[in-house]
FIPALO-211787 format. One record per residue (C-alpha): residue in one letter; y, x, z; residue number from 0. Coordinates in Angstrom, 2 decimals, decimal comma. Layout:
N
['A'; [Y; X; Z]; NUM] ...
//
This chain:
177
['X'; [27,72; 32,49; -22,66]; 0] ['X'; [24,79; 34,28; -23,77]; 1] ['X'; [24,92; 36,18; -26,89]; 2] ['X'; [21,31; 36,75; -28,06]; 3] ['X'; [20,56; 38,60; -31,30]; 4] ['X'; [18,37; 36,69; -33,41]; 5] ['X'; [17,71; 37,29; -37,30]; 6] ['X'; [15,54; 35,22; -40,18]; 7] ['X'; [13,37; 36,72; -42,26]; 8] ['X'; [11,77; 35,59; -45,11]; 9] ['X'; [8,01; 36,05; -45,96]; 10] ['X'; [6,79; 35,00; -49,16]; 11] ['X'; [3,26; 33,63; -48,98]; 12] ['X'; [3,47; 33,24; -44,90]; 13] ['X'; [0,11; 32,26; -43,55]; 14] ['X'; [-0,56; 29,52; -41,65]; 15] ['X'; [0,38; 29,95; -37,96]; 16] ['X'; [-2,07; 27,23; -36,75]; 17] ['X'; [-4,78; 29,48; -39,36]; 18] ['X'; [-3,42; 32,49; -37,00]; 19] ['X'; [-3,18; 30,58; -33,26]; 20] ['X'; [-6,96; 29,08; -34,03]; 21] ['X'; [-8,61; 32,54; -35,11]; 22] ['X'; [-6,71; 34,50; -32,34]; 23] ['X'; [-6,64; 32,19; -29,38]; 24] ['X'; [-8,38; 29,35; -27,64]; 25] ['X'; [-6,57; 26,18; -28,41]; 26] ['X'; [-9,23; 23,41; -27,20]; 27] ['X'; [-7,05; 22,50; -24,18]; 28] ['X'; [-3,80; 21,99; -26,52]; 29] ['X'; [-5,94; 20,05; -28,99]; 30] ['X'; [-7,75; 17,79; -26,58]; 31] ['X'; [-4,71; 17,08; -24,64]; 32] ['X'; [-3,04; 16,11; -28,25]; 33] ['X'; [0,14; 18,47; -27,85]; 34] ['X'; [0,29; 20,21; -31,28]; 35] ['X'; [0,35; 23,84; -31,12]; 36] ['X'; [3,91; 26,24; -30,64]; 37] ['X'; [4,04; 28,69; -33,94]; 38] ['X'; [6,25; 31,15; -31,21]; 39] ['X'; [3,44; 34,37; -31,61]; 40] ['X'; [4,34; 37,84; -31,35]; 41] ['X'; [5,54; 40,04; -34,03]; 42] ['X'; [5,67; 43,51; -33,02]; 43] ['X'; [5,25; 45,20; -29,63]; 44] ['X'; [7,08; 48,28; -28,93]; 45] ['X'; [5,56; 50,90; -26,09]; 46] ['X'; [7,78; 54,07; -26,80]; 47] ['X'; [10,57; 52,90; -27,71]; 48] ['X'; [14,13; 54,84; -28,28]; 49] ['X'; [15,79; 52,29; -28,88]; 50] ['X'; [18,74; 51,49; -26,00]; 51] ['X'; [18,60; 48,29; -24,37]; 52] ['X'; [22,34; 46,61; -23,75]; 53] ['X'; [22,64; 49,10; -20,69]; 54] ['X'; [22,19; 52,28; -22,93]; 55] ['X'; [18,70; 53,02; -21,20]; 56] ['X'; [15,42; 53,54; -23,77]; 57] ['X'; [13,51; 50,60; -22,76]; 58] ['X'; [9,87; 48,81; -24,24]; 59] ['X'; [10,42; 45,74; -26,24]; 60] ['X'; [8,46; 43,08; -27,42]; 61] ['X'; [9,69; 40,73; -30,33]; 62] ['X'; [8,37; 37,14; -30,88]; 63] ['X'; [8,34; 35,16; -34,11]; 64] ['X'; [8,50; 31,45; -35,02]; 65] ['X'; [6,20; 31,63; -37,68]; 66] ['X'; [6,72; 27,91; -38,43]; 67] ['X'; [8,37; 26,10; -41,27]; 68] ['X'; [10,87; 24,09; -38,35]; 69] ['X'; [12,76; 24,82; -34,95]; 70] ['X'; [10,90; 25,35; -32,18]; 71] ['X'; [12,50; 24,92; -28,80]; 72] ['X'; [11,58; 26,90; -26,03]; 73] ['X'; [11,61; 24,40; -22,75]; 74] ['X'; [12,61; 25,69; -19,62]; 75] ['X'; [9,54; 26,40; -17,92]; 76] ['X'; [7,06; 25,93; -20,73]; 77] ['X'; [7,04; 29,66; -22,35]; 78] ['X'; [5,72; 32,49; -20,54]; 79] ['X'; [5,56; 36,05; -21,52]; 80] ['X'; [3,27; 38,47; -19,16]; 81] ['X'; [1,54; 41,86; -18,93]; 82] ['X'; [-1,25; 40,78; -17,85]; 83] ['X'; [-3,47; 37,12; -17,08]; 84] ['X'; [-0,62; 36,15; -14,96]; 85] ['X'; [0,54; 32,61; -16,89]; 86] ['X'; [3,78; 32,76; -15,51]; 87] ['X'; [4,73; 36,46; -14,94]; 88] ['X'; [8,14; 36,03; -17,09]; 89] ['X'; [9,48; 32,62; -18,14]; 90] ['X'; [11,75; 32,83; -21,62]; 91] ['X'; [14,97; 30,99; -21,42]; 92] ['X'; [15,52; 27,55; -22,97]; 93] ['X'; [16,65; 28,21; -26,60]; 94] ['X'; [15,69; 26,91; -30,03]; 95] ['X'; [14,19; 29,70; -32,32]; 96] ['X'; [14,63; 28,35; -36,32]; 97] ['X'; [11,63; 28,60; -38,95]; 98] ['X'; [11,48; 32,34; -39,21]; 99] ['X'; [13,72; 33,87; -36,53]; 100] ['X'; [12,83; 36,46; -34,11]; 101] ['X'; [13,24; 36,66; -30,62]; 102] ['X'; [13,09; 40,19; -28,63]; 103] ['X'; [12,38; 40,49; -24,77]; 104] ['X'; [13,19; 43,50; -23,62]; 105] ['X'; [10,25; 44,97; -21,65]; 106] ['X'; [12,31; 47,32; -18,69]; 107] ['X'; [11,66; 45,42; -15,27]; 108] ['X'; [15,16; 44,04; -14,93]; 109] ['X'; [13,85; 40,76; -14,66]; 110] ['X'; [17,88; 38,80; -15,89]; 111] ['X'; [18,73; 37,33; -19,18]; 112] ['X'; [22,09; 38,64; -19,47]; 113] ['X'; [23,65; 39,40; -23,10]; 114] ['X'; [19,44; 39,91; -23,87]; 115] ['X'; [16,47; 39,35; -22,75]; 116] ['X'; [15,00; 41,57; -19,58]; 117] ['X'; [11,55; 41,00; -18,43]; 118] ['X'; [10,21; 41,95; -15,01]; 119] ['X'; [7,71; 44,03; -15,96]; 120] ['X'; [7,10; 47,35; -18,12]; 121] ['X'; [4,95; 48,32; -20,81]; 122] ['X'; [2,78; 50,90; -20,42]; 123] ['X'; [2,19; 53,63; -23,06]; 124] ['X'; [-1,38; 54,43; -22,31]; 125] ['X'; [-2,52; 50,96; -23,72]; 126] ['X'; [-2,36; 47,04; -22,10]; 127] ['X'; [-2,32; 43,38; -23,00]; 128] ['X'; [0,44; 41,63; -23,54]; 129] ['X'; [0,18; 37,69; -22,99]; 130] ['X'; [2,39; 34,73; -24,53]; 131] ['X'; [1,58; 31,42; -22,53]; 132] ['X'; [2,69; 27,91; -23,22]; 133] ['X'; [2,78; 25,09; -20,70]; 134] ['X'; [-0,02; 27,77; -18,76]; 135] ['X'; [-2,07; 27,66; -22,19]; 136] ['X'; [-3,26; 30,93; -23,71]; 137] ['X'; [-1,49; 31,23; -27,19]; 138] ['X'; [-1,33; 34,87; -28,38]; 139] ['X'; [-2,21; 38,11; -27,17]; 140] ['X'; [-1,69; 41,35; -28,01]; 141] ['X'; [-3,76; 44,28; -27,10]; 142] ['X'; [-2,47; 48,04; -27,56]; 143] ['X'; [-4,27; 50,97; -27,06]; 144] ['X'; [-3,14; 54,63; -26,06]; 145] ['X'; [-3,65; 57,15; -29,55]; 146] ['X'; [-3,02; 60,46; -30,21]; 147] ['X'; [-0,66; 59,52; -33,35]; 148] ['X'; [3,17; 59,50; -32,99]; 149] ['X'; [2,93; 55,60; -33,24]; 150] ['X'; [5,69; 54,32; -31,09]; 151] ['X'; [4,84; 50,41; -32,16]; 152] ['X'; [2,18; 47,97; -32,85]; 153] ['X'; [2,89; 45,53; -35,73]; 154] ['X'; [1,83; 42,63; -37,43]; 155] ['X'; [1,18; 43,72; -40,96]; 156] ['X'; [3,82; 42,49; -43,56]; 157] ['X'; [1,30; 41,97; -46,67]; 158] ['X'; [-1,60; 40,31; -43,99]; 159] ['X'; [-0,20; 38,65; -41,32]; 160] ['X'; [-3,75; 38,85; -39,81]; 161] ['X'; [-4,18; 42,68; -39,10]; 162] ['X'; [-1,95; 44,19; -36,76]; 163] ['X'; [-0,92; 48,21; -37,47]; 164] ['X'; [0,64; 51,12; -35,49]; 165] ['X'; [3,78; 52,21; -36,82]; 166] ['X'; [5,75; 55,24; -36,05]; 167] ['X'; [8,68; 53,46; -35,86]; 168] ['X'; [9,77; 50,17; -34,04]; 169] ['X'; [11,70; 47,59; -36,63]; 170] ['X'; [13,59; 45,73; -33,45]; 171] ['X'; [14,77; 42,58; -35,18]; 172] ['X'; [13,74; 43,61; -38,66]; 173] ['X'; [10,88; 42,91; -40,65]; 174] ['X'; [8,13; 44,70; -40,10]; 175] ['X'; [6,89; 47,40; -42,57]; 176] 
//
């Protein structure tokens, strides 16, 4: 049995996540093909991390959030996470995610879903995309770019879910700053 490691937070005056997956994606395919759109985006993208995956190694994380008001259920073989334009580079388990929960994926190549998450690819600190795909449709995307600060993280902004920030520390499973 998998034991994945999932909090809710609470965010008073949340945005709309359709108002976020319309100004930050292209969602005419999901529209005209009358599938509503997922409110799974990402949260917060670590690319020098310290913190220890479930093997005691430092690994790279990324953390999704429902930013819905219900459950969402992740289908087998509908949600993708990728590193680059590849739609189906990683594909997240089948799980249900409730209004508010996060969901990390542990960026460090291992490619298993074992007590976490392991993706088959790394992050890269000198800046990349990072991709989330449903049912091969584009619906977030995160872009990160090498700096010269001791940023460790990029983060959606607690007081504007819009703008994204670097942070010098990674809240894995927290709310962001």
């Amino acid at each position: 049995m998998r034991n994945l490691v999932v909090y809710v937070i609470i965010v008073a005056g949340f945005v709309s996540c359709e108002d976020v997956v319309r100004e930050h994606t292209n969602v005419d395919e999901l529209e005209s093909s009358n599938e509503s759109i997922p409110n799974l985006l990402f949260n917060e993208v670590s690319f020098k991390s310290s913190d220890l995956n479930e093997f005691g190694e430092k690994s790279d994380w990324i953390e999704l959030i429902n930013a819905s008001d219900e459950d969402i259920v992740l289908e087998k073989g509908k949600w993708c996470v990728s590193d680059r334009s590849d739609k189906f580079k990683f594909e997240l388990p089948e799980m249900r995610l409730a209004s508010g929960e996060l969901l990390v994926v542990w960026c460090d190549g291992y490619d298993q879903i074992a007590e976490d998450i392991h993706a088959n690819f790394k992050l890269s600190a000198k800046g990349e995309s990072v991709y989330l795909f449903y049912d091969g449709n584009l619906i977030d995307e995160v872009t990160f770019e090498e700096n010269e600060e001791q940023a460790v993280a990029y983060a959606r902004d607690s007081n504007d879910f819009y703008d994204w920030v670097y942070v010098d520390s990674g809240t894995l499973n927290s709310p962001n700053f």
